[in-house]
C-alpha positions in Angstrom: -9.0 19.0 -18.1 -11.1 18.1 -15.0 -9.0 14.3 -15.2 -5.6 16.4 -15.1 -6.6 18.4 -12.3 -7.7 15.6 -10.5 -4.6 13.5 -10.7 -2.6 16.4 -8.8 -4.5 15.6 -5.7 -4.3 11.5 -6.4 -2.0 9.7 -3.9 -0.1 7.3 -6.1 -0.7 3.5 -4.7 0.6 0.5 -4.6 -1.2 -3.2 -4.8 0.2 -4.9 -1.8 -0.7 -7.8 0.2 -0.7 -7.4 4.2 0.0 -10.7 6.3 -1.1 -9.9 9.8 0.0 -13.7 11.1 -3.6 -14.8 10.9 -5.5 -12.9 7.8 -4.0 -11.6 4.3 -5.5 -8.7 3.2 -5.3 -6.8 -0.1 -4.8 -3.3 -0.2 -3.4 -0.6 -2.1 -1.2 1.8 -0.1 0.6 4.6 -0.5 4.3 4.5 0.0 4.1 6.2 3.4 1.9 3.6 4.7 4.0 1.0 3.5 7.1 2.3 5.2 4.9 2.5 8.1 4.0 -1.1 8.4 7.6 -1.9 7.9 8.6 0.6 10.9 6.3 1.0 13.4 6.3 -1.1 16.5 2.8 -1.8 16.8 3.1 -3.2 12.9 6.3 -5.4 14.1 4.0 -8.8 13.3 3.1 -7.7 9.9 4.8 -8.0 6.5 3.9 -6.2 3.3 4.5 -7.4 0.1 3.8 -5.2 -2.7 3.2 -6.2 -6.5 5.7 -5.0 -8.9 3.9 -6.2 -11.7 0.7 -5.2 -11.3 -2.0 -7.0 -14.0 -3.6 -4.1 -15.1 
């Protein structure tokens, strides 16, 4: 009961790797941060790839 409850609060991520030009970085992020990486001007140097098939 308590795990049901507490997956209506549970953002759903996404395993994504983030290439700044310099590092990579391994994250999971929610779809909104995603489309803000790929929008925002202050992200214009970054890509984000994310992993459709996830291993787990």
């Amino acid at each position: 009961m308590l795990k049901k409850l507490l997956s209506i609060f549970k953002k759903k991520t996404y395993p994504c790797i983030v290439w700044d030009g310099k590092c990579m970085k391994y994250l999971d992020l929610t779809k909104k941060q995603i489309e803000e990486f790929r929008t925002l001007p202050k992200y214009k140097n970054y890509s984000v790839t994310i992993n459709e098939n996830p291993s787990k």
